[in-house]
C-alpha positions, 0 to 999 in steps of 0.5 A: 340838280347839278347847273353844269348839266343844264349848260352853267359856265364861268361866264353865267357864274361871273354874271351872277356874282353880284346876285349871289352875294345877296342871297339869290339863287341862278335858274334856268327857264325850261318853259314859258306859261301865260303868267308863269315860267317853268324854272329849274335850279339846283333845288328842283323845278318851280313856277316863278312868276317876274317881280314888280320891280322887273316888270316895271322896268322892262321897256321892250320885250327882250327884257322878259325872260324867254325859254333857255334864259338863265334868271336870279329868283328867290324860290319859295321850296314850300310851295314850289314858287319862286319870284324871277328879279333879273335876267342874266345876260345871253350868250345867243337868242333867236329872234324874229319879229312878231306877226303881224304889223307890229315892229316888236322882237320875239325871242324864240329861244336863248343861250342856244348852241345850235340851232336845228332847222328842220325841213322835210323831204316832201311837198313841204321842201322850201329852198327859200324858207330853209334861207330866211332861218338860216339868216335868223340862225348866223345872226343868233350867234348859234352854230346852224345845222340842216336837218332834212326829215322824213327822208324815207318819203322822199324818191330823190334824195341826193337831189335835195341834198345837194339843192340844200347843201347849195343854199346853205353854204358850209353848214352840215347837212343831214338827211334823217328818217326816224320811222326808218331811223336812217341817219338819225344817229348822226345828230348825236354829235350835236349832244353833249352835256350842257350843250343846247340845242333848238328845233325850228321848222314849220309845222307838221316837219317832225320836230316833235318825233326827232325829240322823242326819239332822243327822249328814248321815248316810243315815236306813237305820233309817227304813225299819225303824221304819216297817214296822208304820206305828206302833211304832218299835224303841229304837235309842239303848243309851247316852247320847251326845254329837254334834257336828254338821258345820254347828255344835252339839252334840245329845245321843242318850239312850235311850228312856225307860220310866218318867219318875219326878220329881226335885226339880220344885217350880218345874218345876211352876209353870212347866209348869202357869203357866196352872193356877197363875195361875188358881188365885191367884184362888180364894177359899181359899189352900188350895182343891182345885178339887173343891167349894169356893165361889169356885173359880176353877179349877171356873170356868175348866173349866166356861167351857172355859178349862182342861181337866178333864184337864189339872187331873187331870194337875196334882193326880197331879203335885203328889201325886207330888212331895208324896210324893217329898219325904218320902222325900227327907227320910226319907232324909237323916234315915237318912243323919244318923243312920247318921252319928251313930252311926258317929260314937258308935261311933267316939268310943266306941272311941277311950275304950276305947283311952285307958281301957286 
């Protein structure tokens, strides 16, 4: 397997220099397993679980590999085996936080290109939902693209397009069917060799369709989610690399409940650029946009430039990243203070044994 395929370049080969020097060898990570990872490198495919030494010396969750990592492993060809020892650091990663009350980073995909968000064009439409991946997508460091699926069961569809195209400010918009394969063959641009793409959306979206039919696969499960005419069935268990038969790679994700943020303070600016610019005009640095005189913002909503849900969206996202780096810091404040009294105890002990 050539590496340059699965997306290798001088940058990742810099990184691995010193690893090559002692007899490793570069891989990429296609899937992510319960103890082990699917990792493909120029040998083949193998299952490699992580070393001792990385295991211990992971402090937080991004430290572990994630579907789209490049990895330093030893492969035991034998028996299609290998040890992963290191990760080779990111170019991208999207990340959310985990569910649930936890204040804990889980990376969906890494070392991403572009990142698909996917939305379907029925009862499932979310103006609101489409604006908290693309925050996550601008903070990945990924290039975001709106995919607009099962345009065939929509009965208006300019109006969602422009509904889309006016939250997602400057990012390509495409209205895709691919039981009718209308306008699928426009997210070929997005393909090239060692170019990667993720798929994110929801449950039920046609995630799982868009890469079959890239895959040149039959799309059999088209039928299946279009029995009701609306809901689609989760088809995707586990995140997983593709590596398409015209050139490109696409990243499969399960569809996701819960969007929680993580660490989106640029991702925000970017995705409300159009609030963000008006707001620079307000006459207080520090205006809400509720009753203050001189508020560009209550300006722009009454003269229709900007919608009042769309600022309403904006002020829960900020809230909820306000909040969440409190408790990120909350939390490496317990850290440094378990820390230091580990290390009281253990300074404490070693006196004992020299006093006795």
């Amino acid at each position: 397997m050539n590496l340059n395929i699965l997306g290798w370049n001088e940058a990742y080969e810099n990184a691995f220099q010193e690893y090559k020097a002692q007899g490793y060898v570069a891989g990429r990570v296609f899937a992510e397993y319960k103890s082990f990872y699917k990792v493909i490198y120029e040998g083949g495919e193998l299952l490699a679980e992580i070393s001792g030494k990385l295991l211990y010396g992971a402090e937080l969750q991004q430290d572990f590999p994630a579907v789209g990592d490049w990895v330093v492993i030893t492969p035991r060809q034998n028996e299609n085996r290998g040890t992963i020892h290191h990760v080779l650091p990111r170019k991208s990663k999207f990340s959310r936080k985990v569910a649930g009350t936890n204040t804990r980073e889980q990376i969906i995909a890494s070392n991403i290109d572009t990142v698909f968000i996917v939305n379907s064009m029925n009862n499932d439409f979310n103006p609101r939902r489409i604006e908290r991946y693309l925050l996550l997508a601008w903070e990945s460091g990924a290039n975001p693209v709106i995919v607009l699926s099962k345009s065939d069961l929509c009965e208006n569809l300019e109006e969602m397009i422009a509904e889309t195209e006016s939250v997602a400010l400057g990012v390509p918009v495409h209205a895709v069917s691919t039981f009718e394969e209308a306008g699928i063959l426009e997210l070929k641009q997005y393909f090239k060799e060692g170019h990667t793409v993720a798929l994110l959306g929801s449950s039920g979206v046609g995630k799982s369709s868009i890469i079959n039919y890239f895959l040149g696969e039959k799309i059999q499960k088209v039928q299946e989610l279009r029995n009701d005419g609306q809901k689609g069935k989760h088809t995707s268990t586990h995140r997983e690399i593709f590596v398409l038969p015209d050139g490109g790679l696409i990243i499969d994700t399960p569809g996701m409940r819960e969007i929680q943020l993580w660490d989106a303070g640029e991702g925000l600016q970017e995705a409300f650029e159009d609030i963000e610019s008006v707001a620079a005009n307000c006459f207080f640095k520090d205006c809400k946009h509720e009753k203050e005189p001189g508020c560009a913002i209550r300006e722009a909503i009454e003269s229709g430039i900007i919608e009042e849900e769309r600022l309403e969206s904006y002020k829960k996202l900020e809230k909820e990243l306000y909040y969440l780096e409190k408790k990120q810091n909350n939390a490496v404040k317990l850290a440094q203070r378990k820390t230091k009294l580990q290390s009281k105890k253990t300074k404490e002990r070693s006196f004992s044994y020299d006093a006795y």
